[in-house]
Structure formats: C-alpha cells, structure tokens
N, C-alpha and C positions, 0 to 999 in steps of 0.2 A: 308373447311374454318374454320372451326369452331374450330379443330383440332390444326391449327394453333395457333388460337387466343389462345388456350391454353398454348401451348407453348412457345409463347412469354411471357404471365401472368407470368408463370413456372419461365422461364429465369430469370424475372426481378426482380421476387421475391427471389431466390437464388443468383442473383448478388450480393443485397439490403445487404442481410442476409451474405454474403461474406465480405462484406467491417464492418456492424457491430461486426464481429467476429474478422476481425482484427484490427479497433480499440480498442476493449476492451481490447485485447491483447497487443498492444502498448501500452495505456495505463496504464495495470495495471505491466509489464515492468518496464515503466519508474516511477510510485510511489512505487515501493521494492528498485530501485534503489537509488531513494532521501529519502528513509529511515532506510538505513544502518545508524549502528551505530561507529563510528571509535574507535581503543582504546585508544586513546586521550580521545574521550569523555567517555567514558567509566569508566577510571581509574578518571578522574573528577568527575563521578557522583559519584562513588566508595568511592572518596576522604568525598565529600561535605556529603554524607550519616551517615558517620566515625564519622564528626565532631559534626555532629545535634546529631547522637545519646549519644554522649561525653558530650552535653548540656545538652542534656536528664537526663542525668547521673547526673549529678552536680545539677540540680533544683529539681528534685527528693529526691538527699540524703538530700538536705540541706533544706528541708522542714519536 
C-alpha cells in the first residue's frame, strides 16, 4: 500500500512540475514575441538618436 501511496505522490508531483514547465514556456514565448523590435521602429530610433546627437553638436560648439 504504501508503495502506492508513493506513487501517486510521484505522479502528482511530475504532473504539477509538467504544467509549470509549460507555462514558463508559453510565457516566456509570448514576451520575445511582444518584444521584437520592427524596422520602422528601428530606423525611428536610429532617426531620433541622429537628431539629439546634432543638438549635441550645436550646444557644445556654441559654448
């Protein structure tokens, strides 16, 4: 009997451990997915990076 009882334990505990495996998985899936970056945004930040350091340039010399 006892034999048993382990084996249910066993079971329930590798089930448990089954489904936390595969949420994390899904999980961490779908946040790579919502954190691509596209190259729209991209060429934006690229853009906006350009500009600052162009300010940069300008309050630097002109001081």
């Amino acid at each position: 009997m006892k034999v048993k009882g382990r084996h249910v334990i066993l079971s329930f505990v590798c089930l448990v451990l089954g489904f936390m495996i595969s949420f994390s998985y899904q999980f961490t899936k779908e946040q790579l997915e919502s954190n691509q970056v596209t190259e729209q945004q991209w060429n934006e930040e690229t853009k906006i990076r350009k500009e600052l350091n162009e300010q940069n340039e300008k309050i630097m010399s002109s001081n």
